[in-house]
DSSP file (Angstrom, degrees, kcal/mol; ACC not computed):
  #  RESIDUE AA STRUCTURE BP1 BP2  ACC     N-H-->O    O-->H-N    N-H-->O    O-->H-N    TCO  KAPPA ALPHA  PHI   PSI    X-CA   Y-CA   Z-CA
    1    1 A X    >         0   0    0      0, 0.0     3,-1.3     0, 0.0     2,-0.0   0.000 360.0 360.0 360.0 138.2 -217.6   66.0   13.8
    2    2 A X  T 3   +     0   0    0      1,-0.2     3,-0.1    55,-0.0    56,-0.1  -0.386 360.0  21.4 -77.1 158.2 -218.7   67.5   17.0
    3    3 A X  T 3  S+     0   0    0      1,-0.3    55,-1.0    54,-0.1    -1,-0.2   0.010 109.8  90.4  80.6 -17.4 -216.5   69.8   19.0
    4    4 A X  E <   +A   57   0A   0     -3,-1.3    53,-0.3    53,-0.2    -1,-0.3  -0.733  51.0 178.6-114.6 159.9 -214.5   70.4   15.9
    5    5 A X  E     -A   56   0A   0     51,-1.8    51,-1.4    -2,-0.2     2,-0.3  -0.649  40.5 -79.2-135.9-173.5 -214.9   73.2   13.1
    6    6 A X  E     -A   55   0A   0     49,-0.2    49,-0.2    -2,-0.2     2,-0.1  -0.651  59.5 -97.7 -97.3 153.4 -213.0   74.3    9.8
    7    7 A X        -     0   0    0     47,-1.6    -1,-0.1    -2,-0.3     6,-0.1  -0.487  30.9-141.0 -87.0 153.0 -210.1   76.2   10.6
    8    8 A X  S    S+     0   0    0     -2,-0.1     2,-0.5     2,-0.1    -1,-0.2   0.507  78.6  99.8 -99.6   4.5 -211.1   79.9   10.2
    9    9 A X        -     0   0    0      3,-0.1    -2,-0.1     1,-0.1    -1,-0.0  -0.764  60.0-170.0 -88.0 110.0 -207.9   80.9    8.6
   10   10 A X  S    S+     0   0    0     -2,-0.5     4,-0.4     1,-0.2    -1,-0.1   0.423  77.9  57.4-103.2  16.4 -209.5   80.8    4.9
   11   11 A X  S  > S+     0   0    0      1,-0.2     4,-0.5     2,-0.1    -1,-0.2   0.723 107.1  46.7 -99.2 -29.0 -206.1   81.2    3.1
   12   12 A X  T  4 S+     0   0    0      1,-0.2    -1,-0.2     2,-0.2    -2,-0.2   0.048 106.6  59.0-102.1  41.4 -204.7   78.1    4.7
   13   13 A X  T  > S+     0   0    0     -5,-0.1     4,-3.3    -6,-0.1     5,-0.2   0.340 102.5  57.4 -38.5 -41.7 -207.8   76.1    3.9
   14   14 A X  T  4 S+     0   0    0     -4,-0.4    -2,-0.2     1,-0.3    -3,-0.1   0.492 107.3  43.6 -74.4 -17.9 -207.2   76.9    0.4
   15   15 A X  T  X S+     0   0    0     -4,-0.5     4,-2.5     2,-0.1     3,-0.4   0.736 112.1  51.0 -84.1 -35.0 -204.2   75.5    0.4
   16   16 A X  H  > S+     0   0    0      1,-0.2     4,-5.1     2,-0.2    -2,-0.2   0.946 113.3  48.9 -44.6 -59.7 -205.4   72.4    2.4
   17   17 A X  H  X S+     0   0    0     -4,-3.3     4,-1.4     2,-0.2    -1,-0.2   0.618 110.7  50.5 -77.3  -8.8 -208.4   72.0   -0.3
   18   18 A X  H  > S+     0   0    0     -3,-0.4     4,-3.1    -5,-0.2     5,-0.4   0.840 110.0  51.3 -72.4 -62.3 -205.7   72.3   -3.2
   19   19 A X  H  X S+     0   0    0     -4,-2.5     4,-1.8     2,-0.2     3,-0.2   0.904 110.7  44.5  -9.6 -83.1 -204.0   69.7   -1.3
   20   20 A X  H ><>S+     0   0    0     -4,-5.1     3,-1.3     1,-0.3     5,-0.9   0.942 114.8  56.1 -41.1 -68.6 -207.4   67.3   -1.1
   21   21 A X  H ><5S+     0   0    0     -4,-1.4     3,-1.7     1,-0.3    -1,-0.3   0.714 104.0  45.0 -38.8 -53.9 -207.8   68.0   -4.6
   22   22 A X  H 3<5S+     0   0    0     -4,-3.1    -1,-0.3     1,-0.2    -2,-0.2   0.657 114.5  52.4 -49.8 -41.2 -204.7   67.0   -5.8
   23   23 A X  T <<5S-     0   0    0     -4,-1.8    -1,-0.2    -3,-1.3    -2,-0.2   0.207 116.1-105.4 -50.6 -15.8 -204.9   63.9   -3.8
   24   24 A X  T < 5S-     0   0    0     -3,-1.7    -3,-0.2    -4,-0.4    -2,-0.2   0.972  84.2 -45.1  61.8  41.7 -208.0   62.8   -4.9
   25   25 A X  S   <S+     0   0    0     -5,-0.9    14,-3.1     1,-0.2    -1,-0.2   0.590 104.7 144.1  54.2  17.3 -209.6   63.9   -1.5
   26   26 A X  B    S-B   38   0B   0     -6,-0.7     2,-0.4    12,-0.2    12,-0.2  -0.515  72.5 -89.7 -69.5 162.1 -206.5   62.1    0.4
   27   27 A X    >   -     0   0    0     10,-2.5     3,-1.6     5,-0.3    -1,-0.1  -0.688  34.1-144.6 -86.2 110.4 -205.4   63.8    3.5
   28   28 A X  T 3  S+     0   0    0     -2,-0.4     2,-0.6     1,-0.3    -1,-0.1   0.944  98.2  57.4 -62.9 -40.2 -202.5   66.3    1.8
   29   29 A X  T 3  S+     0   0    0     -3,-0.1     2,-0.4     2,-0.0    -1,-0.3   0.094  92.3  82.3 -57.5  19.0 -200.4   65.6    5.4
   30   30 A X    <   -     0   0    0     -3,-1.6    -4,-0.0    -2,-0.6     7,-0.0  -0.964  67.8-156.4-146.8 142.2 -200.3   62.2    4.9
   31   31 A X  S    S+     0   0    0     -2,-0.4    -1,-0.2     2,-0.0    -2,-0.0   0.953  79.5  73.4 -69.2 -62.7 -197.4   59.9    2.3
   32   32 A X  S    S-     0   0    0      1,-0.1     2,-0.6    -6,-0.0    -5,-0.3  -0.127  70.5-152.7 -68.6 139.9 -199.8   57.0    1.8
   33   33 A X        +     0   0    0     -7,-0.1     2,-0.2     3,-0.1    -1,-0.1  -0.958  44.3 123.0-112.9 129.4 -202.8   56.9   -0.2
   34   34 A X  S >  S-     0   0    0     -2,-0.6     3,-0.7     1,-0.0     0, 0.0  -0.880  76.0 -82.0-170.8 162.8 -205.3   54.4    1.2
   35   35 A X  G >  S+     0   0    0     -2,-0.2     3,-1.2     1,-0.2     7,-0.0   0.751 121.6  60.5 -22.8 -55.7 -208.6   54.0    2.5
   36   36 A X  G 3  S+     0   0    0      1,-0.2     6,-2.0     5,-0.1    -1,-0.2   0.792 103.7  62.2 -87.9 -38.0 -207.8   55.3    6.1
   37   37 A X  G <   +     0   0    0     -3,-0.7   -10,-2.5     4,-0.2    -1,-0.2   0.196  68.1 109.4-142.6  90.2 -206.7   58.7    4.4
   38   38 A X  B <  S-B   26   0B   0     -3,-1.2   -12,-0.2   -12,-0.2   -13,-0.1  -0.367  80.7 -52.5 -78.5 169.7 -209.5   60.2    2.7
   39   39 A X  S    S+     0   0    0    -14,-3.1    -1,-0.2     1,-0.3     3,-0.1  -0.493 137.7  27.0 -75.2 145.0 -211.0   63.3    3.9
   40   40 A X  S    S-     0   0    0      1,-0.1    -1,-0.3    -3,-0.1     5,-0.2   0.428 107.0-140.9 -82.4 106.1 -211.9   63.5    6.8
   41   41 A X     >  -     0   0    0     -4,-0.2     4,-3.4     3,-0.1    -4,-0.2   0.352  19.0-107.5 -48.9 151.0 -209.0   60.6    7.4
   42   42 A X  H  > S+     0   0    0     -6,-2.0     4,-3.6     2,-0.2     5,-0.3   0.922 116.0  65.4 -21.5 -70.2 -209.5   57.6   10.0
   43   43 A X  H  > S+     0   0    0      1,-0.3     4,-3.8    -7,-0.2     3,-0.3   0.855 108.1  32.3 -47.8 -78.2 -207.2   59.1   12.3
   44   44 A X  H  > S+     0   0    0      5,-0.4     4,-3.2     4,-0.3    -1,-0.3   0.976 116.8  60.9 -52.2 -49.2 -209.3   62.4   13.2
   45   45 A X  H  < S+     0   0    0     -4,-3.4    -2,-0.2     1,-0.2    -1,-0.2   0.868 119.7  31.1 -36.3 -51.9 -212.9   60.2   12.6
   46   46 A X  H  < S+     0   0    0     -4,-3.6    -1,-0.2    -3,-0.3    -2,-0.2   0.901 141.0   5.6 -49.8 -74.0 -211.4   58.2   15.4
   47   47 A X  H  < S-     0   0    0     -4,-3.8    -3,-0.2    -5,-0.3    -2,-0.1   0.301  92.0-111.3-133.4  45.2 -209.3   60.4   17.8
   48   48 A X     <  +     0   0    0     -4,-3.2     2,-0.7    -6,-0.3    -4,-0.3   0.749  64.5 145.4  62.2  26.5 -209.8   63.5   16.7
   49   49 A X        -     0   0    0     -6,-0.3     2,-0.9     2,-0.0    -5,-0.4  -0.830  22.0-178.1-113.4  95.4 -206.3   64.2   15.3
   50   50 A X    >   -     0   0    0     -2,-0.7     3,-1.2     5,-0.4     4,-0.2  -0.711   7.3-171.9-103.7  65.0 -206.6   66.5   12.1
   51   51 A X  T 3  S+     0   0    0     -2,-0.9    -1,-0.1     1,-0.3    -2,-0.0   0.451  81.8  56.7 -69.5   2.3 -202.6   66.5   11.5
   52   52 A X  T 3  S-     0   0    0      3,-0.1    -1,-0.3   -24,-0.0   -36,-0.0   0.744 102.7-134.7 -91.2 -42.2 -203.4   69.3    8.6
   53   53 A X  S <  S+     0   0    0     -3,-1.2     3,-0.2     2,-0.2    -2,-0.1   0.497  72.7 126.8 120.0  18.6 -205.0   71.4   10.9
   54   54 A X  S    S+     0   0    0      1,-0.3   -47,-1.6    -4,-0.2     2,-0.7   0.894  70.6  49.0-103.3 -36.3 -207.4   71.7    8.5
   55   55 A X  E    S-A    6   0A   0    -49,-0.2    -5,-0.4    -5,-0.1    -1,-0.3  -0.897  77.2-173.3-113.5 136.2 -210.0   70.7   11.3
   56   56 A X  E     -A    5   0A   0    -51,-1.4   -51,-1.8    -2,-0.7     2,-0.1  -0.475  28.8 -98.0-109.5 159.6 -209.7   72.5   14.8
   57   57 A X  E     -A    4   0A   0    -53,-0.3     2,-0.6    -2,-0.2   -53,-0.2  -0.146  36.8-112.0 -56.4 156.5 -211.2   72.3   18.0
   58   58 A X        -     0   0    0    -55,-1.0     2,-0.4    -2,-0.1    -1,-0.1  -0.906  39.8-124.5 -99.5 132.4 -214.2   74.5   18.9
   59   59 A X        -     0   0    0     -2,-0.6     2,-0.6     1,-0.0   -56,-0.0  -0.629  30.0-112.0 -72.9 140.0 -212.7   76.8   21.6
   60   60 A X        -     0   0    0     -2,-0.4    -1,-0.0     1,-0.1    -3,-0.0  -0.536  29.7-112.0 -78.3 124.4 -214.7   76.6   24.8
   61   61 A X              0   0    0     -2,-0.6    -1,-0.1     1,-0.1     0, 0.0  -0.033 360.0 360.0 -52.9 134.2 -216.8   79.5   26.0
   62   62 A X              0   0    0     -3,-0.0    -1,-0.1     0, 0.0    -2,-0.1   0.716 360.0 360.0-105.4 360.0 -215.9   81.1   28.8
């Protein structure tokens, strides 16, 4: 998604993608398993809100 990256801390990605995995590529942050959250969940597709962190914001150059 533009503006956003993978978070660059690759030891908590690896827990994130243990997560997914475990989930069946559900959102690990999230109780319900549904449609709305597989990776990358509704919620960020929509309004950007990655509540794993798992996707970040691009910081803006200054």
């Amino acid at each position: 998604m533009k503006d956003f990256r993978i978070n660059p801390d690759k030891k908590y990605v690896s827990i994130i993608m243990e997560g997914l995995q475990k989930k069946d590529g559900h959102c690990p942050c999230r109780v319900n398993v549904d449609d709305t959250t597989l990776c990358p969940c509704d919620e960020f597709v929509k309004d950007g809100i990655c509540k794993c962190k798992l996707f970040i914001p691009i910081e803006e150059k200054k």
